[in-house]
N, C-alpha and C positions, 0 to 999 in steps of 0.2 A: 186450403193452406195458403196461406200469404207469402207474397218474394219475400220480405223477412227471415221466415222460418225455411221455403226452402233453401234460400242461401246457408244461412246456419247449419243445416242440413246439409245440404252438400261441404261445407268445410269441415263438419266432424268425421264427414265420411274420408274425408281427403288426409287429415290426420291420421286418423284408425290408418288407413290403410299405408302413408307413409309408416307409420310407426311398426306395422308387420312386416313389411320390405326390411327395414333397418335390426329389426330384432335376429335375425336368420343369416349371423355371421358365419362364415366359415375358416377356424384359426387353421395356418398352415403349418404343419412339422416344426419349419425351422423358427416361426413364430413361438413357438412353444417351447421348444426346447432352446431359444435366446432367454425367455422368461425361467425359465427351472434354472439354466446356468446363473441369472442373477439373485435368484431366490433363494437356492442353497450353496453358497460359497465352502470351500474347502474348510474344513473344520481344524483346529489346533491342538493341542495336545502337551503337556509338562512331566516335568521327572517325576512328580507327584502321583502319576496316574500311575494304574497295573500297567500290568505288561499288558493286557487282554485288553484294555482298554485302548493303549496306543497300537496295538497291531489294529485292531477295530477302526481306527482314527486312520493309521496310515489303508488301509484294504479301500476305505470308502472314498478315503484321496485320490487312491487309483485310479478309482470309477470315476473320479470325479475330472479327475483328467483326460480320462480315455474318453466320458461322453463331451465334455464341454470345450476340448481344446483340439477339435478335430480342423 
């Protein structure tokens, strides 16, 4: 094998194995639940809707304030 090819070699090896280090995040709680709080914003609701509908709307508000505004 030729210095050529092993350097080659050794740099795809160096790659490959940066790239498995990097891949193998670990998200933390509040990471995730900062991301779900900006994902699913409180939802809105009109005179238009059922009554079942805006009880629904207001119940998931609740949640929405108990999990995200702690």
């Amino acid at each position: 094998m030729s210095d050529t090819s092993k350097i080659l070699l050794m740099l795809l090896m160096l790659v490959i194995t940066s790239n498995l280090l990097t891949a193998c995040k670990t998200t933390s709680i509040a990471e995730t639940e900062k991301s779900v709080c900006s994902i699913f914003p409180a939802i809105t609701y009109s005179s238009k809707d059922t009554p079942e509908t805006s009880i629904q709307v207001r119940r998931h508000n609740a949640a929405f304030d108990s999990y995200c505004k702690r």
